[in-house]
N, C-alpha and C positions, 0 to 999 in steps of 0.2 A: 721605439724606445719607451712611452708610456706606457706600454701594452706592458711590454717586459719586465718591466719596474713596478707595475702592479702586481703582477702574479708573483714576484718574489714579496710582497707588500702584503700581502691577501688581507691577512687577519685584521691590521691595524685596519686596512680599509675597511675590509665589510662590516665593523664597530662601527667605522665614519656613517656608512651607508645607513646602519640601523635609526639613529639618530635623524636623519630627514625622513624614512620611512613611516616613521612614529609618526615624525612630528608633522608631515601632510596630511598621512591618516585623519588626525586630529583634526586638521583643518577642515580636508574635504567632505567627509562626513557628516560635520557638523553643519554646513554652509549649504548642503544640499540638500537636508533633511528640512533645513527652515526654511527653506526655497521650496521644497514639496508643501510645507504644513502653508503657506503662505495661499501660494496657488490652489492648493485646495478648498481655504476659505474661500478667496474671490468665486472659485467657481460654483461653492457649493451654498453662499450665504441665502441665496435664495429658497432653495430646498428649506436652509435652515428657518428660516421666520415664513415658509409658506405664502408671501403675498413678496410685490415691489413696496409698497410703503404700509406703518401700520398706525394709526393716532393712537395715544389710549391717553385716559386718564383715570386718576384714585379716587374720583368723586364725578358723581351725577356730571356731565358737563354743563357747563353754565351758557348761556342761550347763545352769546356768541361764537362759543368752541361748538355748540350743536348747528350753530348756521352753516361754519365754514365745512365742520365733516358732511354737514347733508348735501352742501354747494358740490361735495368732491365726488357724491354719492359714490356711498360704502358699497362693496361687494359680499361683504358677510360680517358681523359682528359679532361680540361675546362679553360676556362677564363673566369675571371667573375672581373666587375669592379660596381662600383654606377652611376648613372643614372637619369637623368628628364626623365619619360615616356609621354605619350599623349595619350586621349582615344578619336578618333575620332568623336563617337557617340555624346557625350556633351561636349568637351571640358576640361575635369578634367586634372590633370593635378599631378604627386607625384614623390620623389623619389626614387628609387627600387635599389634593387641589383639585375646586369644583370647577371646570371649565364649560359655562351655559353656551352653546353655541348657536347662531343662527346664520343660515345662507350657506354657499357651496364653499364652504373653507376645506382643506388648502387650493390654492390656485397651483401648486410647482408643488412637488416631493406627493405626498400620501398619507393618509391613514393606513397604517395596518391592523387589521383587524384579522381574528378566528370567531368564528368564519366568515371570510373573507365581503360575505354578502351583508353582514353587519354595518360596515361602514358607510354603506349606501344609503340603507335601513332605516335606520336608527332612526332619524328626525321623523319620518312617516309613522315609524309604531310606535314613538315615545318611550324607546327603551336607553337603557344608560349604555357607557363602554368604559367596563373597568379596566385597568391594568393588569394586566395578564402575571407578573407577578403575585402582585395582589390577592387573585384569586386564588394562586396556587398555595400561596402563605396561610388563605384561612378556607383549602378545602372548597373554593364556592365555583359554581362553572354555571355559564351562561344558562338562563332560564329561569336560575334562582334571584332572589330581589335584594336589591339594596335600599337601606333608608338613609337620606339626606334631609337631614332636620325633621319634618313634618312628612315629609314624602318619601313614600314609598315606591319604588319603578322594577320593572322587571330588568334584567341584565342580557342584554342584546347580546354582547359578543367581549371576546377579551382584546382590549386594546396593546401591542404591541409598540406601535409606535407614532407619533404625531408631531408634526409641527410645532415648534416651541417652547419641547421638553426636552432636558440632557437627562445623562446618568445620573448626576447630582441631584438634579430636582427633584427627579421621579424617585428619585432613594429616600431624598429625605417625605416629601409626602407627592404619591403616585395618583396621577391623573384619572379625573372622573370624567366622562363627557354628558352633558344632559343637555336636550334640546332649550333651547333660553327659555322660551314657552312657560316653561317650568320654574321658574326661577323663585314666583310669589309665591308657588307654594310650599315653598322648602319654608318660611317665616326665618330665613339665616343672616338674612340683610338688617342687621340694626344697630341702634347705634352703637358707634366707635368700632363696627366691625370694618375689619382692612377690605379692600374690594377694587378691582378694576378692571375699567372698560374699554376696548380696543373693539376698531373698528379697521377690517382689512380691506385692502385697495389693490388691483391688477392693473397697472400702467401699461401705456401706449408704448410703441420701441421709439417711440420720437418726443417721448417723455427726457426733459437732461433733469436727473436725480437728486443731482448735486444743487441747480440753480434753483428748483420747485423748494428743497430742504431748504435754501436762505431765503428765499419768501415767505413760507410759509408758518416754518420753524417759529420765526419771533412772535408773530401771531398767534399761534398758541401755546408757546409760552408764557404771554399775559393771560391767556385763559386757564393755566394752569393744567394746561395739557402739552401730549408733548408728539414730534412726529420721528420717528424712526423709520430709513431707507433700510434696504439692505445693502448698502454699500455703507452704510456707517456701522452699521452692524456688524460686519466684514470685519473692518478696523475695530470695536470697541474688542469682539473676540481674540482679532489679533494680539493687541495690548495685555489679554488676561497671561500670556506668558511672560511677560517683558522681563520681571527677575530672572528667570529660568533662563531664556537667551541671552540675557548678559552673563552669569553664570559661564553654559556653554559659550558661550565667545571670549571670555575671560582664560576659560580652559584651552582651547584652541589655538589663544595666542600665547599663554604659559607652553604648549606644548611645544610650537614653533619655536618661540624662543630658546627653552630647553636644547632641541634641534640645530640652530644655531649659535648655540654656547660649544655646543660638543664639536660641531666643524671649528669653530675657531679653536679651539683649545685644540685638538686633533691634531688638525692641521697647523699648528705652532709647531707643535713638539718633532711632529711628520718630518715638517720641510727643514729642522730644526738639524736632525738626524743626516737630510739626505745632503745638506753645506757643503763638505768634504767632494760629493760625486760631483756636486756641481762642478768645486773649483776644479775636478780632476779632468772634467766633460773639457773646462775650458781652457786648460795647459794642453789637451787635444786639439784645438782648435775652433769646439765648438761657439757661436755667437751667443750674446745674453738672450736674443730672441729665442732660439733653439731651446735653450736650456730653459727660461721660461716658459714656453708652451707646454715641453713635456710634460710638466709638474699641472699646466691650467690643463689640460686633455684630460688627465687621469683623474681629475676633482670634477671637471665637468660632464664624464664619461657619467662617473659616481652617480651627481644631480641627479641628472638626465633617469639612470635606473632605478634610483631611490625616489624618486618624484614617481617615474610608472607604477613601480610599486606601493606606495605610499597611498598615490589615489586609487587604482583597485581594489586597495585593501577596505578606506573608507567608501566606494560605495557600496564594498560587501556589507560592511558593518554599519551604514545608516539603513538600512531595510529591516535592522533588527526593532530599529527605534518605535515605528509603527504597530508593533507588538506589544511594545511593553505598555502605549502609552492608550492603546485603545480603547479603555475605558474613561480615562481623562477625558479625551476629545471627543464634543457632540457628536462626531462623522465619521469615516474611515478613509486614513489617507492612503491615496494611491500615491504607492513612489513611480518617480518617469526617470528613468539615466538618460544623461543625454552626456556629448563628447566635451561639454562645458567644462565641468568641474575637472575632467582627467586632464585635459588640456592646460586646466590651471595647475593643478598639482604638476606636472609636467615642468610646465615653465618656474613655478613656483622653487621648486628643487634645484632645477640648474641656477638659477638665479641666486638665490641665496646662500648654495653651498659654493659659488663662485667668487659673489661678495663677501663670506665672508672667511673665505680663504685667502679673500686679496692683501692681507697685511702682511702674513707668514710667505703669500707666495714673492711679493716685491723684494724679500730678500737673497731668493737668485738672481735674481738680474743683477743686482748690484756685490754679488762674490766676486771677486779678483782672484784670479790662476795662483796669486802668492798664495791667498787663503788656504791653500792644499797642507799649508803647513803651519797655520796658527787662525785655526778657525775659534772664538770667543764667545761670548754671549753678547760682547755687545759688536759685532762685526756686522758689516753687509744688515744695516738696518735700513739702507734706504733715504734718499734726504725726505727732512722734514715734509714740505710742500707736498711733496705724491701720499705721506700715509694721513696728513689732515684731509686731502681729499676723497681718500676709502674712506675713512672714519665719517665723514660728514654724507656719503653716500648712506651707509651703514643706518648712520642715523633718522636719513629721510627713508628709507628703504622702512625701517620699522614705525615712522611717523605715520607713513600713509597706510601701511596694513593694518595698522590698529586702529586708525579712521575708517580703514572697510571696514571693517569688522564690528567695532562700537558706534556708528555715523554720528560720532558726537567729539569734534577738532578740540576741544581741553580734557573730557577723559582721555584722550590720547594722546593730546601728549603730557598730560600727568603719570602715564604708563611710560611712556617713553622718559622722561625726566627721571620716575621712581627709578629707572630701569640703571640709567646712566650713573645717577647716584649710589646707585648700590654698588654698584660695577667699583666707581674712585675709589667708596668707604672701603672696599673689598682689599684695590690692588695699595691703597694705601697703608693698611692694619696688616697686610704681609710685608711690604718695606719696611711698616715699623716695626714689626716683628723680627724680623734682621737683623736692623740697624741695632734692638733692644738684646738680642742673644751677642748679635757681636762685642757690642761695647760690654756689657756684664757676661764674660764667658766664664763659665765655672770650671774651671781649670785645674780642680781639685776632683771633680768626676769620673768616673771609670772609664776605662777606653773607648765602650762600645756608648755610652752614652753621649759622651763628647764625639766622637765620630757622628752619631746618630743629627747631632746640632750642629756640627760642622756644615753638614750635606745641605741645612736648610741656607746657608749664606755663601757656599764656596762657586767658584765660576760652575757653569752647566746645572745650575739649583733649578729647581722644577717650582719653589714654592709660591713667588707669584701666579705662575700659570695653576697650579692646583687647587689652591687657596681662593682665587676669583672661580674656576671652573665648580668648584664643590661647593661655592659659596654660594653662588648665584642659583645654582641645580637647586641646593638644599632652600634658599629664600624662594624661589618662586612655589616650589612643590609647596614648603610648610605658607606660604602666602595663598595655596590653592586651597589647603586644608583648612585651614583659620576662616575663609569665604566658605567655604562648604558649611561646617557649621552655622553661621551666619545666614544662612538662610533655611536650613533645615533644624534651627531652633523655633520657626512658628508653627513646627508639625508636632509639637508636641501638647498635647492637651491633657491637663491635670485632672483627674478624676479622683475626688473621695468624697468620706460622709459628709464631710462641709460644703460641699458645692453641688449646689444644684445641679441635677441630670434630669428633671422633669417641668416645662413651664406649661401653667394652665391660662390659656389668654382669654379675652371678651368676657370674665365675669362681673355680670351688674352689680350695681350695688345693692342690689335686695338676695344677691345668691351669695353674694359673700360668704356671712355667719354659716349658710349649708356646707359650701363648698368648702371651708375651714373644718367644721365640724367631723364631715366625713373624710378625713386627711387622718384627723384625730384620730376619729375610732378606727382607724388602721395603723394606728401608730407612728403615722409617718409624719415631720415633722415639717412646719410651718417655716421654710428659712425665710422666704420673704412676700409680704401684700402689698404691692408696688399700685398706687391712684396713679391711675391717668388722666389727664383733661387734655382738651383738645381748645386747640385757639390759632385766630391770625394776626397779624401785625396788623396794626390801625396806622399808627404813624413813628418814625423811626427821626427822633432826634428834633420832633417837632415839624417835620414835614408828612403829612399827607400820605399813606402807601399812592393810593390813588394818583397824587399828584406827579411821585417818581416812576410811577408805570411808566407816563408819557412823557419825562424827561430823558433825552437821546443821547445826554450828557452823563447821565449819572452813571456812577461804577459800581453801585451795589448790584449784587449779583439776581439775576430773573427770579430763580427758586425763589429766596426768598420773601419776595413782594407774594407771591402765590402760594408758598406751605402750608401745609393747614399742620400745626405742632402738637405734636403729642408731649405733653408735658409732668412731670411729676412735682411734690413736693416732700419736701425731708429735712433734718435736721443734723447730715449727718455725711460727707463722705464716703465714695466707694473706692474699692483698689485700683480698678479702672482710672481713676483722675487726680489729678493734683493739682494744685493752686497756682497760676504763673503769676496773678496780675490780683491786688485789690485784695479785699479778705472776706473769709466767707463767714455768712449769718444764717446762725442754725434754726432761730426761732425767729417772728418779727415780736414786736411788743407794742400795744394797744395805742394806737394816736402816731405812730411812726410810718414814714413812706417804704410802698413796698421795693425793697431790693433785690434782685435777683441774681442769678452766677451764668454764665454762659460758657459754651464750649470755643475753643479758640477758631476754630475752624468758621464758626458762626459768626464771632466778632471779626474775623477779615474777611469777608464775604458780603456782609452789613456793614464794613465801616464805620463800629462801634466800638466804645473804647470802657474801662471802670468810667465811673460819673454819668454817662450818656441817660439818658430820658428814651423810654421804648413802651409805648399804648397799644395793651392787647384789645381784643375784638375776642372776647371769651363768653362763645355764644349768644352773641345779644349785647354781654355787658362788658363795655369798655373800662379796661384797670389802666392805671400808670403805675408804670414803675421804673427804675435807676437799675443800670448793671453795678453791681456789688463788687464782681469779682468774675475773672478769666479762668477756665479751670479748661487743661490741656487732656482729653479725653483719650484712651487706649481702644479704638472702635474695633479691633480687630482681639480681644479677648468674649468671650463667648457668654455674655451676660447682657443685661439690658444696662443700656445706655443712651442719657440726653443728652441734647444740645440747651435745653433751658430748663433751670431748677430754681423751684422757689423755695422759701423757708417757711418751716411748718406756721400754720395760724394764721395763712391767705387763702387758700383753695378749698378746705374741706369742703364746705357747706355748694361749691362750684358741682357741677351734670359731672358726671366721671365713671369709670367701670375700672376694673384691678386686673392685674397682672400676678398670680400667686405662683411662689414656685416652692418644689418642695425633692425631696431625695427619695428616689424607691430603689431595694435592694438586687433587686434582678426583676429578670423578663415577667416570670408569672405576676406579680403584685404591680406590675406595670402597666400590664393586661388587664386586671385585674380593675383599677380605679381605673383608667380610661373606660372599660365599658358601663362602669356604673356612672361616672360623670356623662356621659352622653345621653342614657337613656335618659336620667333626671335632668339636666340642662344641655339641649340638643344645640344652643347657640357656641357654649365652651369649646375653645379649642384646647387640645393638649399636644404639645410640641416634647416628645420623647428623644431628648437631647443624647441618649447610651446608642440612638442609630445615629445621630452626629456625628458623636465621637467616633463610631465604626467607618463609617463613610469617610469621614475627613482622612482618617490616620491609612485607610484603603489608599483616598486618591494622592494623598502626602507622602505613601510608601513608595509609590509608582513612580513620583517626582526624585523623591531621595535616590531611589533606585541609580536612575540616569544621572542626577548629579554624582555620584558616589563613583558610577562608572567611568563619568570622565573624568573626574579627579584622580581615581586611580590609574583609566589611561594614559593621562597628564606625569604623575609618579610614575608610571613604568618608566615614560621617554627619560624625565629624569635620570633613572638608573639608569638604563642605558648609555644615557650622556657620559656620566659617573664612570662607570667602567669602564668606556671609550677611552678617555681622559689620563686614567692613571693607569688602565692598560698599556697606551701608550706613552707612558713616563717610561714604563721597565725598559726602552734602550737607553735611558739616562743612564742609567748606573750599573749593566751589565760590565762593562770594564772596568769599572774600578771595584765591583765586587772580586770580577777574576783578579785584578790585581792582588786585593787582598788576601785571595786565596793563594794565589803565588807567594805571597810574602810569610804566610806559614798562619793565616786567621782561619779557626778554625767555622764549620759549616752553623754551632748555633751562635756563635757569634756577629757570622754577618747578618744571619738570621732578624737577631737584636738590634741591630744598627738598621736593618730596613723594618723592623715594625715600629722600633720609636718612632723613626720620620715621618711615616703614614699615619700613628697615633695623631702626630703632632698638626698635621695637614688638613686627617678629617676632622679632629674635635675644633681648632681654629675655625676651619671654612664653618664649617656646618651649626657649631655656636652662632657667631659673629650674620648665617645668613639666616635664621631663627630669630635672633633678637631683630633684625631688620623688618623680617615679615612680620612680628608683630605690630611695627611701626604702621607697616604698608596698610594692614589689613584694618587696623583702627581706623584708617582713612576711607577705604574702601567701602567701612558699613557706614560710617557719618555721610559721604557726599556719592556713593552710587548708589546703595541699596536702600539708607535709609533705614535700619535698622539699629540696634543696641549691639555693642561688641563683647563678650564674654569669652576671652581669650582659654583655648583646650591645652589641657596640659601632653597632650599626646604626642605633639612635637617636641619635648623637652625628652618626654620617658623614653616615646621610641627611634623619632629622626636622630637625636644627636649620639643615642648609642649605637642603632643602625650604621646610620652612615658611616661613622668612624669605623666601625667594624668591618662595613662593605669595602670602606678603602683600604682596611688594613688587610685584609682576605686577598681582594686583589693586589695590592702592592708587595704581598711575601707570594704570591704566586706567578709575581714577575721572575723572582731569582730562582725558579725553582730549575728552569736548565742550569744555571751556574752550580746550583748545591750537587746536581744527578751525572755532572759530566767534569772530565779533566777540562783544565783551563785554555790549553792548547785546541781544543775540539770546541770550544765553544768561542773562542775568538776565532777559529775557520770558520765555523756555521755564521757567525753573525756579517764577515769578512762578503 
């Protein structure tokens, strides 16, 4: 009897079916792609950092960090700092990361080098290994020389790939290798130049990683060094996606959800329809169980093949993901299928399209044989008791998949709460919607108009069911979109003549006046001479750093007892910061204590507050000074930024080198002053911020890419839901259109009375779940992403005339047998 009652059913169902097909797609895809990228770090972190542990620090280590790394005895070490290079041959001219290496590094993964016999080489004939890119950008192939500061080396082989460099790094400045050997002669090491040293370690298999890292770790953290496993490493990599899988997981469970709005709305309207066969099943004598099952077989049948399909579709389509994302990830992930996820998708489908069929389906059981003759809206609903108990099923059912999915029990059920909330506002603004045409009916109005409003309050009205179904569709999708934004507003980087795209770092203070000058006579302009000095904390609040090293109570944070600070001074505000706490002071004045402004991040870290007392150690000479002021820092815009600023007329006269940056027009004048600043000041770095911006917006295109995708996979299911939905309305009112037509209403009249309805349906729902999702999505960027909210107009221009129109499309293409056929033929067809 299910079987046969399908097949006459087909259409309405296979809509049903699409909607879970989607919406597992969604799921499994996403949950097994980060199930591979996951596996793949653990397996590969090793490859990835080349050794089991690796110390380094930013400075010379201090005799007790040099005890314990000599106690661990190192397997290979390196210094490796950033760099102007020079290629003899023509002149080119870029900057690199100089990696000085000593000993058999890597222990795991490879050097890849051309030719091949290079990598071996190198250290024995003291030749370098550039970057194979590199080389090919300025024409230069192994044999030919490169200069590094002072030193000139022949070019062994082109390096391809190494341990401890990604796409990123090597984009922004590409790896040099030179035997450490070498290191004093380059004369690159001076001061306030950045630099650091890391010594690598091959561990015992009866090494535990994790307990060596909590003994060791704090220990050189008071020495200002630091120890990195590659099991932490594993995790810190992992963590770099975290936006992004909340995103996709967000996505996932909008699609599910989607998914599950369309079965319940469906399946309302479905079982809604088939009341009549029931009561007719059971003046036959069929039992409520009978007639129950049928109806749960053919829903479960559905699941059951929309789940199969649903998950082979996603693990077709997470193998794409590996593709796009290849240059993003240091490595290349292997996908593995395994019968995991199909299984879940499987259960996943039948389960959900059973629960939440189970409200519509409780009201066969409870039809009565009378009902054959006066079936209602509000008949055979079921007592109370049975539909609180679906309902609260329903609820934990989406409590706990959104706990898998976010493993964080208040964003879920904050999602679940938003969700439920939306749902009341929803079915409540169509009751009153109702209640408000009823009571004010305009009864001065044309026929087909007042018909049209009739239909949304009369018994068999669809408008609650349509109204939450298109409401909810349209708030989760425009909730999808408003997050999308939201995250793919930090891919955008501002470039023009006012902003710097070029920084020159490590200029002393005797190269200054040149390095301005020759800016000058290129005409390129000076935007800023940024002093830096360099200092430690002496004592913080009148305690001793020293003394809170070895207090096991205190809560100020390691780093800082150890940072050695790069510091500037000014007079003056950047757009990067603003003021939270105390007020800022531009200049000091003669006889006055010095004040200073700190980053907030710093004062909760330090446990320092405006007023506090903080005693530098500024090379030698100890200052005091008072925090002035809290100033809330933007660390993620692309300019230089402090955590401590003094006010002009304390520092000048302090050890210091400049940060100058300045704007050049394109690549050639780019080229241009980098090769001339390097041959005259071989310590200068130049940081050509226009490959920044190329790199970033590359590997931010790749991310948008896959965000955008699943959002729009997300909006397919939507639609789908959507058409499902008021596809299935059309046996609402296929008899009382032929009635009408019986009674002499002509074809564009009913026409009119079914597109107002549908007008009225979609702009209602799909307003009302717009205005929601902007609520939702405010929430969304304050307390999970953490971002600023800039709400897109794109859901107003295009969701709310969209949808409306998509429901009015389909809602007049419900009647269109009615309009093509006599009324006697179309109450047989439907019979």
């Amino acid at each position: 009897m299910a079987w046969r009652d399908a097949k006459a059913s087909r259409v309405r169902l296979l809509l049903f079916m699409a909607s879970i097909i989607l919406g597992i797609a969604a799921v499994v895809s996403i949950q097994l792609f980060s199930s591979n990228l996951k596996d793949n770090i653990k397996l590969q972190s090793k490859a990835l950092m080349g050794a089991d542990y690796i110390i380094d620090s930013r400075q010379l280590p201090t005799a007790r960090a040099q005890a314990i790394i000599d106690s661990l005895q190192p397997d290979a070490s390196e210094v490796n700092f950033v760099s102007m290079v020079a290629f003899p041959k023509n002149g080119g001219t870029k900057l690199v990361k100089v990696r000085a290496l000593k000993g058999d590094f890597p222990f795991y993964g490879s050097i890849d080098t051309e030719p091949a016999s290079a990598a071996a080489n190198y250290q024995d004939s003291g030749g370098a290994l550039v970057d194979a890119t590199l080389l090919l950008q300025f024409n230069i192939k192994p044999g030919d020389s490169i200069k590094v500061g002072e030193l000139t080396l022949s070019i062994a082989g082109a390096l391809k790939a190494i341990p401890g460099s990604t796409a990123i790094s090597t984009s922004v400045a590409p790896p040099v290798i030179i035997p450490n050997r070498f290191v004093d002669g380059t004369e690159l090491l001076q001061f306030g130049s950045r630099k650091e040293y890391q010594y690598f370690y091959k561990a015992s298999d009866s090494l535990n990683l994790s307990k060596f890292e909590q003994n060791i770790g704090p220990q050189l953290e008071a020495e200002n060094s630091d120890l990195d496993t590659h099991t932490s490493t594993s995790a810190q990599l992992g963590s770099r996606y975290d936006n992004v899988g909340k995103f996709l997981n967000l996505a996932a469970f909008i699609a599910l959800l989607l998914g599950c709005i369309g079965i319940a709305s469906s399946v309302h309207i479905y079982i809604k329809e088939k009341l009549r066969a029931v009561a007719v099943l059971k003046c036959m004598g069929a039992s409520r169980k009978q007639s129950f099952l049928i109806f749960l077989i053919q829903i479960a049948g559905i699941g059951l093949a929309g789940g199969l399909i649903g998950s082979l579709i996603g693990v077709a389509l997470q193998t794409v993901f590996p593709y796009i994302l290849e240059e993003f990830l240091p490595f290349a992930v292997e996908i593995t299928i395994s019968a995991q996820p199909i299984l879940m998708g499987v259960f996943l489908g039948l389960f959900m399209s059973v629960l939440f069929a189970l409200l519509p389906l409780l009201r066969t059981w409870y039809v009565s044989p009378l009902d054959v003759l006066r079936v209602d809206e509000q008949a055979s609903q079921g007592p109370k008791k049975a539909r609180i108990i679906v309902f609260a099923a329903i609820l934990i059912f989406l409590f706990l998949f959104s706990f898998w999915l976010l493993k964080n029990a208040v964003y879920a059920l904050g999602f679940v709460v938003a969700t439920l909330i939306t749902f009341a506002i929803l079915a409540g603004i169509s009751i009153g919607f109702m209640t408000l045409i009823k009571t004010y009916f305009p009864k001065r109005w044309g026929f087909t108009t007042r018909q049209s409003l009739l239909n949304l309050f009369r018994p068999n009205n669809q408008t609650v069911v349509l109204v939450v179904a298109i409401g909810l569709g349209t708030f989760l999708i425009s909730t999808l979109y408003f997050t999308k934004d939201i995250l793919l507003a930090k891919t955008e980087v501002e470039q023009s003549a006012e902003n710097a795209n070029m920084i020159i770092l490590d200029v002393q203070t005797d190269q200054r006046a040149a390095v301005e000058q020759g800016l000058n006579a290129r005409n390129l302009p000076v935007l800023d001479n940024i002093p830096l000095v360099t200092m430690r904390m002496h004592k913080i609040k009148a305690q001793l750093v020293n003394n809170i090293r070895q207090d096991s109570t205190s809560e100020i944070r390691g780093w800082i007892l150890n940072h050695e600070f790069r510091t500037t001074y000014r007079d003056t505000l950047i757009d990067s910061e603003a003021i939270i706490a105390g007020e800022w002071v531009s200049e000091l004045k003669t006889g006055k204590p010095v004040v200073i402004s700190i980053s907030d991040n710093l004062a909760e870290d330090a446990k320092v507050g405006v007023g506090d007392a903080i005693v530098f150690n500024v090379q030698g000479v100890l200052m005091e000074t008072t925090i002035g002021s809290i100033r809330k820092v933007d660390w993620g815009q692309l300019q230089l930024n402090f955590s401590i600023v003094f006010p002009k007329g304390v520092l000048e006269q302090a050890p210091q080198f400049n940060v100058i940056t300045t704007s050049v027009p394109d690549e050639a004048a780019s080229a241009e002053i980098q090769r001339d600043l390097v041959a005259q000041f071989p310590n200068v770095s130049v940081l050509d911020l226009r490959q920044v911006y190329t790199i970033l917006e590359d590997i931010l295109d790749k991310i948008a890419w896959i965000i955008n995708f699943m959002a729009f996979f997300s909006i397919l299911t939507g639609i789908i839901v959507l058409i499902g939905s008021v596809r299935t309305s059309k046996y609402q009112r296929i008899k009382e259109s032929v009635l009408l037509r019986t009674l002499g209403a002509k074809n564009t009249q009913i026409l009119k009375i079914s597109a107002l309805e549908y007008v009225f349906l979609g702009l209602l729902g799909s307003l009302v779940g717009i205005l929601l999702a902007l609520l939702s999505s405010l929430g969304l960027a304050l307390l999970v992403f953490k971002e600023p909210f800039v709400p897109s107009l794109i859901p107003f221009l295009v969701f709310l005339p969209g949808i409306t129109l998509l429901v009015l499309a389909i809602g007049l293409s419900n009647i269109q047998t009615v309009l093509r056929s006599s009324p006697l033929e179309v109450l047989r067809r439907e019979g």
